[in-house]
C-alpha positions as CSV (number, residue, x, y, z in Angstrom):
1,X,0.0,0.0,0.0
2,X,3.1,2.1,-0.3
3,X,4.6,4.4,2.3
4,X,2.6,5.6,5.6
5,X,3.3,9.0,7.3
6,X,3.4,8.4,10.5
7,X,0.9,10.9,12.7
8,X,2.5,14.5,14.4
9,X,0.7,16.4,16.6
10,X,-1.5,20.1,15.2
11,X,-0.6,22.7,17.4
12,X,-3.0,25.9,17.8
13,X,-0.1,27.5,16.3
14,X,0.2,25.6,13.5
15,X,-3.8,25.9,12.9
16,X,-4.8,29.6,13.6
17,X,-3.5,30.8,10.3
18,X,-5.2,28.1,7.8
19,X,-8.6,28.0,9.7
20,X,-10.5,25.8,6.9
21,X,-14.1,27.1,7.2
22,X,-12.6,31.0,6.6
23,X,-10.8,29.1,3.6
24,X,-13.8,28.0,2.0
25,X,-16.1,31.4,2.3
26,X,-13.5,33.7,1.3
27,X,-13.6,31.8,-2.0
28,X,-17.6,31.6,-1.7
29,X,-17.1,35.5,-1.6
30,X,-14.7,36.2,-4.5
31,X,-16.8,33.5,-6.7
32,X,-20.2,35.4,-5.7
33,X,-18.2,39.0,-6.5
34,X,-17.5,37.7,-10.2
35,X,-20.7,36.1,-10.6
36,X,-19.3,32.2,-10.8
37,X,-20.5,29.1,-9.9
38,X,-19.7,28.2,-6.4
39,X,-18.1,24.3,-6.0
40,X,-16.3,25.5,-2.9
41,X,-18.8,25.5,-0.3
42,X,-20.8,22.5,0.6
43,X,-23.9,24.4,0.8
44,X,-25.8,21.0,-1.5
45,X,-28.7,23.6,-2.7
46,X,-30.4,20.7,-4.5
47,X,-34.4,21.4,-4.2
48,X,-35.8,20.4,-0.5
49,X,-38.1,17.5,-0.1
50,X,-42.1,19.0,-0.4
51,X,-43.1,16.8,2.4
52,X,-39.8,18.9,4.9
53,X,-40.8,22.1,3.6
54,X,-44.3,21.9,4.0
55,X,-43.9,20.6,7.2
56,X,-41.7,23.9,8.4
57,X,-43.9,26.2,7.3
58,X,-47.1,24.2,9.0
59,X,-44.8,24.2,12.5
60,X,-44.4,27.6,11.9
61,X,-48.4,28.9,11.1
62,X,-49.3,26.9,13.6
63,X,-47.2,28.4,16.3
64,X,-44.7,25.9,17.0
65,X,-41.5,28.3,17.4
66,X,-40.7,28.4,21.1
67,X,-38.1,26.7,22.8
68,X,-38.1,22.6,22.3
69,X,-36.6,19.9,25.2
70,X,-33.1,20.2,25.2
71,X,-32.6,16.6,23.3
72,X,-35.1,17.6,20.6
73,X,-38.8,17.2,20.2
74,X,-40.1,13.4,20.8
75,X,-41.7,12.5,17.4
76,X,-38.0,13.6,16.2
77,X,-36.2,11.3,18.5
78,X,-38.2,8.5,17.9
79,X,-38.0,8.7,14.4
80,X,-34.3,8.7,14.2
81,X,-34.9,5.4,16.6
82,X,-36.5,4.0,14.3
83,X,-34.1,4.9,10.9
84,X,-31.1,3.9,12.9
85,X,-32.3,0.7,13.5
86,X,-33.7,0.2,9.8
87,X,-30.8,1.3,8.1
88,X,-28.2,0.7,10.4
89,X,-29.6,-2.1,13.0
90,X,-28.6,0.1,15.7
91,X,-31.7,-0.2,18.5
92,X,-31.5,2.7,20.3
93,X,-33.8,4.4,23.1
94,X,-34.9,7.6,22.2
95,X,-35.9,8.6,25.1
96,X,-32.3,8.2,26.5
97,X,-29.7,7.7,23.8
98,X,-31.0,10.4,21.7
99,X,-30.0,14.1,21.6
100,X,-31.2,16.3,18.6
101,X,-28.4,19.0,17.9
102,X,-27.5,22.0,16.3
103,X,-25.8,19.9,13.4
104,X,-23.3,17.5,13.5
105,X,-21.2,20.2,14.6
106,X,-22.5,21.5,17.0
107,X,-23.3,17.6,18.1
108,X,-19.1,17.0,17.9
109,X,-18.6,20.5,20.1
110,X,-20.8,19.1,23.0
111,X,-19.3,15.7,22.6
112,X,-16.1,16.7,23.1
113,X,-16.7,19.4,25.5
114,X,-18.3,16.6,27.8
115,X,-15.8,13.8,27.4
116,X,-12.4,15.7,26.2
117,X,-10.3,17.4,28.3
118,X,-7.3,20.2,28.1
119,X,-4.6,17.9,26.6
120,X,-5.8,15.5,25.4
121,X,-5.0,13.6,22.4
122,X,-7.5,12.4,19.4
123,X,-6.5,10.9,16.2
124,X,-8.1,12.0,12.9
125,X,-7.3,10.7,9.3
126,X,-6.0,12.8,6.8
127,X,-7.4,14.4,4.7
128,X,-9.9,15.4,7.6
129,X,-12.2,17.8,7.6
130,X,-11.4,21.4,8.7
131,X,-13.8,21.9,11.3
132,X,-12.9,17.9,13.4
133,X,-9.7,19.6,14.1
134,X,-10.6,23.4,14.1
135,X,-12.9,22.4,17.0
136,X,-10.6,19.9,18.9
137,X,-8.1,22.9,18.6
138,X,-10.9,25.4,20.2
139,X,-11.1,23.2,23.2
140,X,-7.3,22.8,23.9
141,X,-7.1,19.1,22.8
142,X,-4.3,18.2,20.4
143,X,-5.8,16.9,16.8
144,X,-3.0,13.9,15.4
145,X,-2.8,13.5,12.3
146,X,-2.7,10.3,10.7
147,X,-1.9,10.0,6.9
148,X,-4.5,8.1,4.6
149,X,-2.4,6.2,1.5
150,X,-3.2,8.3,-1.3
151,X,-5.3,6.6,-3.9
152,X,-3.1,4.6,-6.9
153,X,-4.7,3.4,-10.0
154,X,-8.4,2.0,-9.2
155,X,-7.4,1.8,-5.4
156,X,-9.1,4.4,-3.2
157,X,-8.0,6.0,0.1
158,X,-6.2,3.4,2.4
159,X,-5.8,2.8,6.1
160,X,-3.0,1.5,7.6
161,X,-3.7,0.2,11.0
162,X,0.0,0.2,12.0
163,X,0.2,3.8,11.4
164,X,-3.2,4.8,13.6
165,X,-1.6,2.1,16.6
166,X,2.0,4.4,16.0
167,X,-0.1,7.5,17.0
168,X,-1.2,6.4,20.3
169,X,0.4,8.0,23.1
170,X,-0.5,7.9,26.8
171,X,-2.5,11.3,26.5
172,X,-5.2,9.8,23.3
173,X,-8.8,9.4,24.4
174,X,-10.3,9.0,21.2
175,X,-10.4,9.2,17.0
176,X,-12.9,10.7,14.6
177,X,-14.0,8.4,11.9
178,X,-15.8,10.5,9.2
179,X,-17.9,8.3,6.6
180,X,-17.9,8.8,3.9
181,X,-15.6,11.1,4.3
182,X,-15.2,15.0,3.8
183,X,-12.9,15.6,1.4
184,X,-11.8,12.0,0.2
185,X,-15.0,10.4,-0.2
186,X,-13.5,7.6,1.7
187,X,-15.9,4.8,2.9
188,X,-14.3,3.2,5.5
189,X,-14.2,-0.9,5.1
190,X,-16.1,-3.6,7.6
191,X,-12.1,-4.6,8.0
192,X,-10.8,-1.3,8.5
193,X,-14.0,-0.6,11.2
194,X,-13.2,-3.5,13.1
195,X,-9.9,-3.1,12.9
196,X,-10.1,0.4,14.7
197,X,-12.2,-0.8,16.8
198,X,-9.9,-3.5,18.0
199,X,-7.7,-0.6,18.7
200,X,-10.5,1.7,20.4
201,X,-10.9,-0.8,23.0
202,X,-7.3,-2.2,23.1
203,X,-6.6,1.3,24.6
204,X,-9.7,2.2,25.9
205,X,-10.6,5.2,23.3
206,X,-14.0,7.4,22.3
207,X,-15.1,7.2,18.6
208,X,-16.9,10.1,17.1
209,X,-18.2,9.3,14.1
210,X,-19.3,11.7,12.1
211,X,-21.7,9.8,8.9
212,X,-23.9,13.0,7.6
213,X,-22.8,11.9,4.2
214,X,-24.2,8.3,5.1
215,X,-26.6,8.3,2.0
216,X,-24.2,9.2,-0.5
217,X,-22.7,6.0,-1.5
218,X,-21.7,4.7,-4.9
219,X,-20.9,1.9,-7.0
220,X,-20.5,-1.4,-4.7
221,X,-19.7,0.8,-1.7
222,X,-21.9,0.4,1.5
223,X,-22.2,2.3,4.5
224,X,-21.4,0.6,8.2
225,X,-21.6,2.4,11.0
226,X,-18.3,2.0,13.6
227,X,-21.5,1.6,16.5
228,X,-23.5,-1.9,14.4
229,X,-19.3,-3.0,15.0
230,X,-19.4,-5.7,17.9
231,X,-18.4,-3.9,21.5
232,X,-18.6,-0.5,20.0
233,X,-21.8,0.4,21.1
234,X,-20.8,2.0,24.5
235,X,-17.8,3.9,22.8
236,X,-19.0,5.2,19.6
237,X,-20.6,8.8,19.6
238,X,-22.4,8.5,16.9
239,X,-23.0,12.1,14.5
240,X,-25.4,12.4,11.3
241,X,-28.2,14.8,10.2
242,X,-30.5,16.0,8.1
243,X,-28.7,19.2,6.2
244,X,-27.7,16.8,3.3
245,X,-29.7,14.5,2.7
246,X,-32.6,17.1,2.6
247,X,-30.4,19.7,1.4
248,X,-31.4,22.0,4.2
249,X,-27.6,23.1,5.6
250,X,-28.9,26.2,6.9
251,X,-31.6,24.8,9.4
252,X,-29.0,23.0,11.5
253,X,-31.1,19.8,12.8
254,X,-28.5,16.9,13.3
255,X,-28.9,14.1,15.9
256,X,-26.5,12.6,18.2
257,X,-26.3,8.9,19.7
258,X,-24.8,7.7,22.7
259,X,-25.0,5.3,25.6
260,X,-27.3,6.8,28.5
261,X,-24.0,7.4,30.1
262,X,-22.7,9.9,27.6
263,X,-26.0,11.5,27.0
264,X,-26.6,13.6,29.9
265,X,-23.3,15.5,29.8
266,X,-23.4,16.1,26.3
267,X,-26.8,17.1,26.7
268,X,-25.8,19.7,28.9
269,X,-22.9,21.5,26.6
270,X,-25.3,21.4,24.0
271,X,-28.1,22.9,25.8
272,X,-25.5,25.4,27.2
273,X,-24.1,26.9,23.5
274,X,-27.2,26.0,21.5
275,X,-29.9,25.8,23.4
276,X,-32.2,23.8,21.2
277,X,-32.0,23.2,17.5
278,X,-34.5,25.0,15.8
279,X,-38.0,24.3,16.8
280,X,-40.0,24.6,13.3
281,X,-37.5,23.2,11.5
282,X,-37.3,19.8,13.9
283,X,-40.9,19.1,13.0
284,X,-40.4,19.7,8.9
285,X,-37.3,17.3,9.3
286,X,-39.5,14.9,11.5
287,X,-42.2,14.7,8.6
288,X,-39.2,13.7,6.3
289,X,-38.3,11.1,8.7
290,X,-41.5,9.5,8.9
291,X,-42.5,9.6,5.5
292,X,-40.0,9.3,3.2
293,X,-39.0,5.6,2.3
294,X,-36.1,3.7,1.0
295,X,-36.7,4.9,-2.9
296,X,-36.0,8.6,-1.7
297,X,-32.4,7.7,-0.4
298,X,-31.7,4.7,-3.4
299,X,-32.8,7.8,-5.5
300,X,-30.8,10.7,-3.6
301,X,-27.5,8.1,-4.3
302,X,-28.3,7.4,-8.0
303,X,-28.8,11.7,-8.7
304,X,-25.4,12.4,-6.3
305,X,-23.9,9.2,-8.5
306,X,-24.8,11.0,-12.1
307,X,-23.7,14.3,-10.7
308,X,-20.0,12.5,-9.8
309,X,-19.5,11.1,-13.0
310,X,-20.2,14.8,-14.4
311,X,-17.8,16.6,-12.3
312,X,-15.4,13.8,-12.8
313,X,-15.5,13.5,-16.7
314,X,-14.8,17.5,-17.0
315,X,-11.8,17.6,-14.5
316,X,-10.3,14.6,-16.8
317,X,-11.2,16.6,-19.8
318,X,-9.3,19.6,-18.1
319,X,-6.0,17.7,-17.5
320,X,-7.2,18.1,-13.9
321,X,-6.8,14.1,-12.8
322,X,-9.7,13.6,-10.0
323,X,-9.8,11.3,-7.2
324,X,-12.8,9.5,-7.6
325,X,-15.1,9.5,-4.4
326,X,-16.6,6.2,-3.3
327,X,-19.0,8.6,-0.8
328,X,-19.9,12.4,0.0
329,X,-20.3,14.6,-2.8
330,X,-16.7,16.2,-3.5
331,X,-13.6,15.3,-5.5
332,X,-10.3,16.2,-5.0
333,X,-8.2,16.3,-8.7
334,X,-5.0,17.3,-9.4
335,X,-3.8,21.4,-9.6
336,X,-0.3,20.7,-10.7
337,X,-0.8,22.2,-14.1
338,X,-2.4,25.4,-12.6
339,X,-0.3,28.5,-11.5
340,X,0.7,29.3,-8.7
341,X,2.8,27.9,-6.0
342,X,0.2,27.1,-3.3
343,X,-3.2,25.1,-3.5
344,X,-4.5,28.6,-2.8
345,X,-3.2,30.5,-5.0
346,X,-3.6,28.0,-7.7
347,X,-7.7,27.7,-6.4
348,X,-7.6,31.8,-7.4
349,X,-6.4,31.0,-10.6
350,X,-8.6,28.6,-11.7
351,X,-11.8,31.2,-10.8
352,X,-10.2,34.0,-12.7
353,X,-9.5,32.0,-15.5
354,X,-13.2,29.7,-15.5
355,X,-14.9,31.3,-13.0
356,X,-15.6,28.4,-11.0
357,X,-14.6,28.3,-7.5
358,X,-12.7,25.5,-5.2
359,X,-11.2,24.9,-2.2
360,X,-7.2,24.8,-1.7
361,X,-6.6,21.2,-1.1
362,X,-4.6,22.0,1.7
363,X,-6.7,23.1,3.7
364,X,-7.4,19.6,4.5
365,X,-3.8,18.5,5.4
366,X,-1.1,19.5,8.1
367,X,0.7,22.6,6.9
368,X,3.0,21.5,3.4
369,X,0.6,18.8,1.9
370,X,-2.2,18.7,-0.8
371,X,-1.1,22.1,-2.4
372,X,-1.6,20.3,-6.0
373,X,-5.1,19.6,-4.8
374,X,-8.2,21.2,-5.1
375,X,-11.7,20.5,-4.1
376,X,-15.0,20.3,-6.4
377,X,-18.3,20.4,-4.5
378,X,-21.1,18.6,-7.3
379,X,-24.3,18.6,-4.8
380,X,-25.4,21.3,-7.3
381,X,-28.3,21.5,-9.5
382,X,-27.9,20.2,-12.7
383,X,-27.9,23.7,-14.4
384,X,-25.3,25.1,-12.4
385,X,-22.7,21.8,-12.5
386,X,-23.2,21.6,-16.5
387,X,-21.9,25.3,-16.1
388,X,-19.3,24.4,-14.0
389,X,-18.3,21.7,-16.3
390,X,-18.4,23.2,-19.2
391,X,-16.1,25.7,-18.0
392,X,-13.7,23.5,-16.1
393,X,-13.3,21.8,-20.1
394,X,-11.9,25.1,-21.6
395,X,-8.7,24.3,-20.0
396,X,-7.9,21.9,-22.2
C-alpha cells in the first residue's frame, strides 16, 4: 500500500493561520463578486423534499416556534430510533440515547466538551475535515494526524492500522471516523472498522463518528456504522443529520447517539451553547423522517452518482486528474498544471481564469501537503454543474 506517514501532533499555532471554514467562504465571496458558480462550499442547494418544507412552514403557522426539550422534540427522537435501526440495525432508546443538535457540529462540540479534556489527544485521518480539528483545537485538545495512503490506480484512500496504533500515546482518548468522508470520499471498510475498533478498546478510546454523508454511497460501496461493529456500542458517539440528505444546511437539525452514560453530559454542553436546534424546522425534518421511504435515499445516491460522474468526466477533460469518491459529494483532482505555488493561490487561478470556484486542497492537510489539490463540490443543480463543467473543459 506504499509508504505511511506516520501521525505528528497540530498545534494551535500551527492551525490559527489556515482555519478551513474562513478558507472556503472567502472563495464563496470572491466566486459570488465575479458572478461564478460556487463548487467551494458544501452548501448542497439541491431542491428540499415538499413533504420537509411543507412541514416547516405548518410548524411555523401553527405556532410551533418556542423553545423545544433540550434533546429535541419526541416525534423527532423516535424517528431517528426508528431509521437507525432500519438502516443501520442500531436499536437505540430515544428517550435516553437520543440528543437532537445543532448539526453534526455543533453535536461534535458538545461531545467533546463533555468527554475531552485540556490535553488531550485524538486521532483523525487525513485528509480530515477542517472543522474535526478546528474544533478539537478550540477546546485545547491536540488533533493527530494520521496520513491516509493516497489513492493509486483503481485503489481508493487506504488505512493503515500500524500507522493509527504508532499515533497512540499515553495522552489519546479518542479518534474521529468521518464516513464517507469530507474531502476523500473515503468509505471506511467492515475490515478497517473493526480493525479500529480493536484498537478503540485495546486502549480504551471514544469514537466520534461523524456519517452525515451516510446516504451518498456509490458503485458497490456500503455504508457501516463504527457503532452496528461488535463492542462498539458503549464507545461510539455516533454524529449524522438532516442538512444533506434534505439539502437544508442552513436549518442545523443533526442528531446525536450515545449510551445513556454519555448522553446527559453532552446534553448539557449542547443545551449550554445552543440551546435547542430550531423548533420549526425539527418538526419539517421529522415529517421527512417518517414519510420518506427507502426509494428517496436509493434515488438521492443514484442523482449524487450521475452528478459524480459529471464533475469527474470535466476535470479529466481539463487535464485536472480527480480522485474519484466512493461517498460524499466532492472530489479532489490534481492542480499541478495550474499556476501558482500554493493550493491557494492555484484555487484563485482557476476562478479568474473559469470562474468556478474550489477549495485549496490544503486546507485539508497539516501545513506542506495537498497544495496540488483542489476541491470540487457537485451537490449542485444540474444547471449550475453543467456550467461548471463546461467551464472546467476550456482548459484543455
Amino acid at each position: 500500500m506504499g509508504q505511511v506517514e506516520v501521525s505528528s501532533r497540530l498545534g494551535l499555532s500551527e492551525l490559527a493561520p489556515r482555519l478551513v471554514q474562513s478558507e472556503i467562504r472567502a472563495m464563496s465571496v470572491a466566486c459570488d463578486a465575479m458572478g461564478g458558480v460556487n463548487l467551494a462550499q458544501g452548501v448542497c442547494d439541491t431542491e428540499v423534499p415538499e413533504v420537509v418544507a411543507e412541514g416547516a412552514i405548518r410548524a411555523i403557522r401553527d405556532g410551533l416556534n418556542i423553545y423545544t426539550r433540550l434533546d429535541g422534540i419526541p416525534r423527532l427522537r423516535r424517528a431517528i430510533a426508528e431509521k437507525v435501526a432500519r438502516t443501520l440495525g442500531i436499536v437505540v432508546d430515544p428517550e435516553r440515547e437520543v440528543l437532537v443538535t445543532s448539526g453534526v457540529t455543533g453535536a461534535f462540540q458538545a461531545a467533546a466538551m463533555a468527554l475531552l479534556n485540556p490535553g488531550d489527544e485524538v486521532l483523525v485521518f487525513e485528509p480530515f475535515y477542517g472543522y474535526h480539528v478546528n474544533t478539537l483545537s478550540s477546546l485545547r485538545v491536540a488533533a493527530v494526524a494520521v496520513a491516509l495512503t493516497a489513492p493509486v490506480g483503481e485503489l481508493g484512500w487506504g488505512l493503515d492500522l500500524a500507522a493509527v496504533r504508532a499515533a497512540i500515546t499515553p495522552k489519546t482518548r479518542g479518534m474521529v471516523i468521518n464516513t464517507p468522508s469530507n474531502p476523500a470520499g473515503k468509505v471506511f471498510t467492515r475490515f478497517e472498522l473493526e480493525g479500529l475498533a480493536g484498537i478503540a478498546e485495546e486502549f480504551d478510546l471514544f469514537v466520534f463518528t461523524d456519517e452525515i454523508y451516510e446516504h451518498f454511497v456509490y458503485g458497490g460501496a456500503t455504508h457501516l456504522s463504527p457503532a452496528s461493529i461488535p463492542g462498539m456500542r458503549e464507545r461510539t458517539i455516533l454524529m449524522s443529520g438532516f442538512s444533506k440528505t434534505f439539502s437544508v444546511t442552513g436549518w442545523r437539525v443533526g442528531y446525536l447517539i450515545a449510551d445513556a452514560r454519555w448522553l446527559g453530559s453532552i446534553g448539557y454542553f449542547h443545551d449550554l451553547t445552543y440551546v435547542c436546534a430550531p423548533a420549526p424546522m425539527q418538526q419539517g425534518v421529522a415529517d421527512g423522517v417518517e414519510q420518506l421511504g427507502e426509494d428517496f435515499y436509493s434515488g438521492l445516491a443514484m442523482e449524487h452518482e450521475v452528478k459524480r460522474t459529471m464533475i469527474v468526466e470535466a476535470l479529466r477533460e481539463a487535464r485536472m486528474t480527480p480522485h474519484v469518491p466512493d461517498g460524499a459529494y466532492y472530489v479532489l483532482a490534481s492542480a499541478a498544471g495550474l499556476p501558482g505555488a500554493t493550493a491557494a493561490e492555484k484555487a484563485r487561478a482557476l476562478l479568474a481564469k473559469t470562474g468556478v470556484a474550489s477549495v485549496a486542497g490544503s486546507a485539508f492537510f497539516r501545513p506542506g501537503k495537498g497544495e496540488d489539490l483542489l476541491r470540487f463540490c457537485f451537490a449542485k443543480k444540474d444547471k449550475d454543474l453543467m456550467e461548471a463543467c463546461r467551464r472546467l473543459r476550456e482548459l484543455r
